[in-house]
C-alpha positions in Angstrom: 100.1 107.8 101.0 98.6 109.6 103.7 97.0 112.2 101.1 95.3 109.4 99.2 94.2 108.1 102.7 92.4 111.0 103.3 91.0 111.2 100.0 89.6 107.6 100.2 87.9 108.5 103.8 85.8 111.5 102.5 84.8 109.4 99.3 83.8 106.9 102.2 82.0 109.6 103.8 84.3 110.2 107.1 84.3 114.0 108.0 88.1 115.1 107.1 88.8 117.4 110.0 91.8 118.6 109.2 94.9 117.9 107.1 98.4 118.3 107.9 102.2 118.3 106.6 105.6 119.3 106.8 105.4 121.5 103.7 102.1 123.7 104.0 101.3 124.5 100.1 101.0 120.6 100.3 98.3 120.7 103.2 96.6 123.8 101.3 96.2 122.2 97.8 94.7 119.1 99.8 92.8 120.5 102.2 91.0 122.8 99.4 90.5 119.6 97.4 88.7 117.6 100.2 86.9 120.8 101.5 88.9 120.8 105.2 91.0 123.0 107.0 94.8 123.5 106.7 96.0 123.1 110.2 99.3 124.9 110.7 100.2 123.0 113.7 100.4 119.9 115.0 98.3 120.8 118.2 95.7 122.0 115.9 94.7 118.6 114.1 94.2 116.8 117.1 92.4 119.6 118.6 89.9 118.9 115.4 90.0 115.0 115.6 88.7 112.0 117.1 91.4 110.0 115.1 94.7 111.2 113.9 96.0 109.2 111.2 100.0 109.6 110.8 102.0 108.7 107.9 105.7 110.2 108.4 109.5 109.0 106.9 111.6 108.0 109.1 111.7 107.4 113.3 113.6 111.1 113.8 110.2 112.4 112.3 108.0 110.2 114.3 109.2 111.1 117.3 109.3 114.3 116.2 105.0 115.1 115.7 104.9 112.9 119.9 107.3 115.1 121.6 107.2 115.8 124.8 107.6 119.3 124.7 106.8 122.6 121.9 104.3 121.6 118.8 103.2 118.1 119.1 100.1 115.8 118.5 100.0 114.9 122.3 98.8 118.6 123.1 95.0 117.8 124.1 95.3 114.3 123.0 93.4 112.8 126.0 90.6 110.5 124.7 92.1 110.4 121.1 93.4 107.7 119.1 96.4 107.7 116.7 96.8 104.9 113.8 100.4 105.6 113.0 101.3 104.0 109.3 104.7 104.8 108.9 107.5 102.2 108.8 109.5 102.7 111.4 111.9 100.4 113.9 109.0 98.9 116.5 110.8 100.4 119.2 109.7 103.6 118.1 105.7 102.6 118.1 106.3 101.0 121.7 107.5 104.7 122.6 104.7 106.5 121.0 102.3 104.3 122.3 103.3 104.7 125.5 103.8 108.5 125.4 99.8 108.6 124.0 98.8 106.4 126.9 100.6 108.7 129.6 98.3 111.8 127.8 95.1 109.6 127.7 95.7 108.4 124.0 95.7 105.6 122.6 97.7 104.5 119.9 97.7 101.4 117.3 100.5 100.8 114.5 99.1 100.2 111.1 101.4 99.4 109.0 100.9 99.0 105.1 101.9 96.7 102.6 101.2 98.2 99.6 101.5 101.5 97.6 100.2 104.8 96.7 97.2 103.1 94.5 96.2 100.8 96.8 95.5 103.8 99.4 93.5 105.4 96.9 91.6 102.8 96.5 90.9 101.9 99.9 92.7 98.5 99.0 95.7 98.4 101.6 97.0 95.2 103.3 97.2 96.5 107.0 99.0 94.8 109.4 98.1 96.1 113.3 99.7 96.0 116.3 98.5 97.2 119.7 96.0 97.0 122.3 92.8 95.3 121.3 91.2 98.1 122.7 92.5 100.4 121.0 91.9 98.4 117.4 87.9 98.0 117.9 88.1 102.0 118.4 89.3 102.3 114.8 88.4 98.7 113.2 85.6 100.5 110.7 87.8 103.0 109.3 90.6 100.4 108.9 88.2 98.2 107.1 87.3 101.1 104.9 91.1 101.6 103.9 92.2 98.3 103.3 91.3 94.7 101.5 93.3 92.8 104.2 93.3 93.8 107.8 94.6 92.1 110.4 96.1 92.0 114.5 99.1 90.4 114.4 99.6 91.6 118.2 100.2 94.1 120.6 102.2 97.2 120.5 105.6 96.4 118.3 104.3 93.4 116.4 103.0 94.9 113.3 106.0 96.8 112.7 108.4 93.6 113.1 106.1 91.9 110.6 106.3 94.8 107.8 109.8 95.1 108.3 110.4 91.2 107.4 107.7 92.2 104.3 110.0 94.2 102.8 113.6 93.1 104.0 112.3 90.2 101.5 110.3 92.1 98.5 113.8 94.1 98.8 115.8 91.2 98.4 114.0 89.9 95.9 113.7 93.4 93.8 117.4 93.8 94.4 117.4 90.0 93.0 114.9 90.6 89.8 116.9 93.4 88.6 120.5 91.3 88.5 118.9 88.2 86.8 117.4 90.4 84.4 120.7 92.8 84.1 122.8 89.7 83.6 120.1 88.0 81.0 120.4 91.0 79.2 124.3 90.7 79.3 124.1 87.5 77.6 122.1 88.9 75.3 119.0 86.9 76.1 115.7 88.0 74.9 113.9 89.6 78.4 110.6 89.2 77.4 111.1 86.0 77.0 113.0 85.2 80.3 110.5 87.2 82.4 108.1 84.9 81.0 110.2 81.6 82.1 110.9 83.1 85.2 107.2 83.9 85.8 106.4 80.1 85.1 109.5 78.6 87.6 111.0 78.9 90.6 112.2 82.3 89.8 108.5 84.0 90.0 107.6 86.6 92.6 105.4 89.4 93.0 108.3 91.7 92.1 108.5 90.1 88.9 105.1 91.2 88.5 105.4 95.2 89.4 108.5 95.7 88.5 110.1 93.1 85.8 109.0 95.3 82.7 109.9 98.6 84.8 113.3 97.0 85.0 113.5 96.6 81.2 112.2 99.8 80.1 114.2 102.1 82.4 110.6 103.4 83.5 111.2 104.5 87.5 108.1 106.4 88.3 108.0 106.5 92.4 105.5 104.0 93.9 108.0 103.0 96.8 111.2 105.2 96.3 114.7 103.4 96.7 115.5 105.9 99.8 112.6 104.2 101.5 114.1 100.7 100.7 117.1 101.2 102.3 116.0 103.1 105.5 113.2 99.6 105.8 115.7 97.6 104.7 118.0 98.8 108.0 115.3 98.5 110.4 115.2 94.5 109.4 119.0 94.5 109.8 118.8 96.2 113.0 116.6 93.9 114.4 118.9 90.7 112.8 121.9 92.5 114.7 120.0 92.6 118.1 118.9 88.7 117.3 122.2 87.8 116.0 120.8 86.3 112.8 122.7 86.8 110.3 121.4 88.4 106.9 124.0 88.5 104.4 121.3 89.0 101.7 120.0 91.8 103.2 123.0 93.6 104.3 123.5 93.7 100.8 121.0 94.9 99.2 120.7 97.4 102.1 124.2 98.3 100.5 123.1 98.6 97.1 119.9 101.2 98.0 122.4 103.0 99.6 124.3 103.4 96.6 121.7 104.7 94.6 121.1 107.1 97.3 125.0 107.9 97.2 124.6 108.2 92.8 121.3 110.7 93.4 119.0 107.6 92.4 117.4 107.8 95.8 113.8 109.1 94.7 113.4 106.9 91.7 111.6 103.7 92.3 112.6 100.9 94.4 112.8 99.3 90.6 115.7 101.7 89.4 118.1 99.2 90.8 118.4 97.6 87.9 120.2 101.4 86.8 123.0 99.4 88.8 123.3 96.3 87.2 122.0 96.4 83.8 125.3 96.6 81.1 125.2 99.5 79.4 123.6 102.0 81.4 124.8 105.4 82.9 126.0 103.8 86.8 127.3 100.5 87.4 
């Protein structure tokens, strides 16, 4: 994502300071593709930027680039700005935000409903949390990544929202692939019962990215099953802390982590159906 990101921002004519990751032949390639430097620490791209766009796993690696202490993206940072895109749990934006302000940052959550593609092509839905402030500083280069933009709210908000987005499109992926596992059971013709469901009550987005996916066995990563479990657990954290209960999610929380558990982790969010189609190699 955050590659693609980049890519889409020098096509938009944005100077590409620097470029940055966790393996460095990755940073290389890119940063000889877009013409920009390699930086080999963390202190180093903010030392080249006005903006410092983040796109990490998990919260362990957010917190990780805003430590307090050794390599971190809050060395220099006063007068910065950081849009942070990862999803992770919103109590980890509130503590970034807060640990930018206490340098002289500021920091916004952007957080993105869509896929590798859709960064590419500067056609993300973004959903933002934080300061107002803060969002006008960056509001043009937003608009320049995305098709849908908005401020849902301040610091925390954006990242509650995206974690509902896809406690639901896991639900219904998780869904999608037993109806069409258990069509195929009966020996139903999927084509056509993708088509009904497409027509009915049974419709979704899903159906639409991953239906024929499902069918074909074709799991090419555009939002790997790893990642729908760890967003699927943020959403269930928050539910426990609530005290809603989620029995939908808890479940197919459970069946991401089996895929993770049968070394299906990095296929696509789609290679559920490896779990509950007959005939195939896990069950």
């Amino acid at each position: 994502m955050g590659a693609n990101m980049a890519r889409r921002l020098r096509d938009q004519g944005y100077p590409v300071t620097a470029v940055y990751d966790a393996f460095p032949k990755i940073a290389a390639d890119l940063a000889t593709e877009l013409g920009t430097k390699a930086a080999t620490t963390l202190a180093d791209v903010t030392a080249a930027s006005d903006v410092i766009i983040t796109v990490v796993t998990d919260d362990a690696a957010m917190r990780g680039i805003f430590t307090g202490s050794g390599d971190s993206l809050l060395k220099g940072a006063e007068g910065k700005v950081f849009i942070n895109c990862a999803t992770v749990s919103p109590e980890v934006h509130v503590a970034v935000d807060a640990a930018a302000s206490a340098h002289g940052a500021s920091a916004i959550e952007a957080c993105m409903a869509s896929s590798i593609t859709q960064a590419r092509q500067g056609t993300l839905y973004l959903m933002v949390g934080g300061t107002e402030d803060a969002f006008k500083k960056v509001e043009g280069i937003l608009k320049d990544l995305s098709s849908s933009l908005r401020h849902v709210g301040g610091t925390g908000q954006a990242a509650k929202v995206k974690a509902l987005v896809n406690m639901v499109m896991n639900i219904n992926t998780a869904g999608l692939a037993e109806g069409l596992g258990l069509g195929s059971a009966l020996g139903l013709d999927l084509a056509m019962l993708k088509e009904v469901f497409s027509q009915t009550g049974a419709n979704s987005r899903v159906l639409e990215t991953d239906g024929d996916d499902m069918i074909a066995r074709e799991h090419e990563c555009y939002f790997s099953a790893a990642h729908a479990a760890k967003d699927s657990g943020i959403a269930n954290a928050l539910a426990a802390e609530t005290g809603v209960n989620v029995p939908l999610s808890l479940a197919t929380e459970a069946q991401y982590h089996r895929m993770i558990e049968l070394g299906l982790g990095e296929l696509d969010k789609s290679g559920v159906a490896e779990l509950t189609f007959p005939g195939r190699s896990v069950h």
